[in-house]
Each structure stands twice: as C-alpha cells, then as structure tokens.
N, C-alpha and C positions, 0 to 999 in steps of 0.2 A: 763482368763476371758475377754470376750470383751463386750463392753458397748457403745451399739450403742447413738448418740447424732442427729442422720438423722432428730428426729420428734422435735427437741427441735428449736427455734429461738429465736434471741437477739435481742431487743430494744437497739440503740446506747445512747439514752435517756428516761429517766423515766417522764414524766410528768401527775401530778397529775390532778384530775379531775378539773376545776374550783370553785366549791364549797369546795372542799377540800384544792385547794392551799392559798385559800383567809383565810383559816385557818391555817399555816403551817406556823413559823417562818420565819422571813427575814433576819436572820442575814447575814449581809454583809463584806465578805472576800474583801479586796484593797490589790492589789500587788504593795505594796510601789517604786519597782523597776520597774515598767513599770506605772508611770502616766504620763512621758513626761520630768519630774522636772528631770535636769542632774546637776545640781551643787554640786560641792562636797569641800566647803570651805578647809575642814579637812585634804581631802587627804585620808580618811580611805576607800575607794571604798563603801561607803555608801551616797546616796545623802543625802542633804541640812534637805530636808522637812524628811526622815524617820528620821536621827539624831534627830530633833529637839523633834520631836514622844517620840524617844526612850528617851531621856535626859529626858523631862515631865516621863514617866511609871516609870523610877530608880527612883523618886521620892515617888513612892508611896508605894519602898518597906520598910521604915524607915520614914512613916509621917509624916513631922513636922509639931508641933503645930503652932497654929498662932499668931504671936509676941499679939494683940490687945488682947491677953487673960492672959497677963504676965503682972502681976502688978510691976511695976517700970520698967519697959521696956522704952528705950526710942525711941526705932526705928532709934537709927541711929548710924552708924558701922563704925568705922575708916575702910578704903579699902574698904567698902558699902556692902558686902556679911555680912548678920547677921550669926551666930553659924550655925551650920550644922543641932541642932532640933529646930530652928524656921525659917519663914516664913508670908509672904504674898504673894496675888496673883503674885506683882508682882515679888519677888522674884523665882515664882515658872519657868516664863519665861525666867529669866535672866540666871538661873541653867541649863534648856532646854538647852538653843541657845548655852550654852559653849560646847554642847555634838556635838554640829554642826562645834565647830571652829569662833564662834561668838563672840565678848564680848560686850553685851549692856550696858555695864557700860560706855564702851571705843563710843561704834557709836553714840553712845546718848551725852556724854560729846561734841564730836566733830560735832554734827549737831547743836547745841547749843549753841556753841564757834561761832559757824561762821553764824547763824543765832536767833542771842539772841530775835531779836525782836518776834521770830514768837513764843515764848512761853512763860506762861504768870509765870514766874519767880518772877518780880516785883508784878505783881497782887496780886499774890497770896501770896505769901512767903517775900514778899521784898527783893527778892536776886537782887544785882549789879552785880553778877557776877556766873558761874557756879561752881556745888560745884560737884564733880563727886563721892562721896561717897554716896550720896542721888537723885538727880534729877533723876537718871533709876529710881529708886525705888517708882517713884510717879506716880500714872497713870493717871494725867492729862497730862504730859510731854512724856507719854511712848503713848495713844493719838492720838499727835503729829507727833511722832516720825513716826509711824508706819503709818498715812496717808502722808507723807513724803515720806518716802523709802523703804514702804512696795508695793504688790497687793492690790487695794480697791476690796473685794467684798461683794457680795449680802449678806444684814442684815436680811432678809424674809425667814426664815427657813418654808419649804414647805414637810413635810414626803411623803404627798401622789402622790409629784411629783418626778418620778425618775432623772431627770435632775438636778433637784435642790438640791435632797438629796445627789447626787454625786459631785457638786459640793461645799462641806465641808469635805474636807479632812482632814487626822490625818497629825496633826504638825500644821494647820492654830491657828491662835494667835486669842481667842473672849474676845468680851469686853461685859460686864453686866451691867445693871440698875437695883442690885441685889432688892435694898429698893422701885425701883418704883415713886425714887423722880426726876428726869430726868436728872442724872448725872451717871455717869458710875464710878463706886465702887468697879469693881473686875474685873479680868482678868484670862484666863487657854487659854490650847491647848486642840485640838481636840484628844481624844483617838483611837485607832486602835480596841476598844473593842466597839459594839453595843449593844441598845437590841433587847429584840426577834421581834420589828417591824423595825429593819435595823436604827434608829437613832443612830447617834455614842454620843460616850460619852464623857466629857468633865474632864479633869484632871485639879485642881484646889484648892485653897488654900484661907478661908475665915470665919470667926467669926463667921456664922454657917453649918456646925458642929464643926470648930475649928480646924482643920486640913489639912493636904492634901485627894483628896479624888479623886476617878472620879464616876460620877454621870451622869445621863440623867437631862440636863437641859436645853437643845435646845429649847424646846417645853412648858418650866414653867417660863423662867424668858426672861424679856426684852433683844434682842440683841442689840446692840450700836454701835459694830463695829466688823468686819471679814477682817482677813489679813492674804496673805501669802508673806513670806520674804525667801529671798528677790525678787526683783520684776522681 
C-alpha cells in the first residue's frame, strides 16, 4: 500500500489567531541552564541559581509548619537550623542556599563580625556581639546581608510586561511587607512553577497558611526587596 503525502504541507509553527492567543495560557518554561548564571559553588554541574530553585521545591515535599504557630517555641536553636518540621521564612532560605553549597549561617555571621555597625544588632536586640545561631535567622539582618552581597533588583513586578516578567527568575530571594505596615515580614524564592498567566510562584514559609507553601503572590502582597546571589 502506498500512501501518497504530495498534497499534504507543514507549518514549522503553529500560531494562533490573535484573539485566540490573548486567550491561551502563558505558562512559562526557563531553561535554568541557559540564563547566563555559570557558578557552581557545589561543584555538582548544576549552577548557583537552579540549586538554590531546587533546595526551596525539596521543601515543599515535607511542609514544615511555622515555628510562630507552636506554643512554647522559643525560636532559637543551638547550631541555628530549628527541627526539620518547623520553619520560618527565613529558615526556608537558609535550607535553599545549602542545596547550592552556601551556608548563611556561616556568610552572614562573617559579614557581621567584620561589619557590626552596618546592622542594627544593638537597635534592635541589644546584641554586643554576634550570635551565629540566630542573626541568619532574622530578616532584618538577612535585609542587609543580601543588599550587601547579593544583585539589587527591580521591586515593580510588571506581568504585562515581558521584559520585566523575565526578569524574576526561580532561585531569586523576595522580601514581603506581608501585613502592609512598612516593614518587611517574610521572605521565599521564586518557584520554577507559574500560573496560567506566566507569573512565577513564590515558595515560602509564613503564619498564614502556616506552613511551607508556594503560591502566586508577586501581584497581591507588597515587594521590598529582589535578589539574586550571589552577585
């Protein structure tokens, strides 16, 4: 049997009508290995930024709850890492960046030691001196740290612009004014998961819902700050 294909042709691209595209999800695929970012702390042939990606998602498969929901908790941990099912935001970073080859317990202790004045230790806590079981763990100091030694970028999250949408990659470190009192409250990494309008999603650990979680919150809660580390 022969089966002529003479009258048949191929579009090498399908593209929808304009009324129809403007209807049709955006979700947006990022080839974590082709954004530019070559560092590879670890040594695992996985750069910097997807590690840190990836460290935040192992997170989400065992949610921990949020210490601020555990009555007699005290929040503060010989060696600074709380139990393995509790959490806050910023513990959810610090778990991240070890999947990188990072330790923020250790970069933060040591930018701290050698630059006490720039953070307000005394202000706030009356510390004399640095205490490395706790200071990662506070996100005034974490802050800091991160307009310090991190990339400062753009806090103006923009969906309908594609330049700008693309420039908030999974692994970048946000900071939240989750209560809208003009302090910054919570902290997550950008997700590699979007939704159906191409915003990526934020993985994240905070008193509400209470757990680790990743959620669309680019677009509902205050940004404060956007970093990618390192610089």
């Amino acid at each position: 049997m022969i089966i002529s294909v003479n009258k048949f042709s191929f579009k090498k691209e399908y593209k929808p009508s304009t009324a129809l595209a403007d209807k049709l999800p955006r979700y947006r695929l990022i080839d974590m290995d082709n954004t530019g970012i070559t560092g590879d702390t670890d040594e695992d042939g996985i750069n910097d930024q997807k590690d840190i990606m990836l460290g935040a998602k192992k997170q989400l498969e065992n949610p921990a709850k949020n210490i601020f929901l555990e009555e007699g908790e005290t929040n503060y941990y010989q060696g600074g890492d709380p139990p393995e099912g509790l959490a806050t935001g910023e513990d959810i970073i610090a778990r991240a960046f070890l999947e990188a080859g990072f330790s923020l317990k250790d970069l933060v202790y040591e930018d701290i030691k050698d630059n006490f004045d720039q953070y307000p230790l005394r202000e706030i806590w009356n510390q004399a001196v640095c205490d490395p079981n706790i200071d990662y763990r506070r996100i005034q100091n974490l802050e800091i740290f991160f307009k310090r030694n991190a990339k400062v970028l753009d806090i103006l999250f923009n969906a309908s612009d594609d330049r700008n949408l693309n420039s908030w990659l999974p692994g970048d470190v946000i900071f939240f004014d989750m209560d809208r009192d003009g302090y910054s409250d919570n902290v997550g990494i950008i997700s590699d998961n979007t939704t159906r309008d191409g915003v990526p999603k934020v993985i994240y650990n905070y008193i509400e819902p209470g757990y680790t979680v990743e959620k669309n919150i680019l677009k509902e809660k205050i940004i404060t700050g956007h970093y990618r580390f390192p610089k």
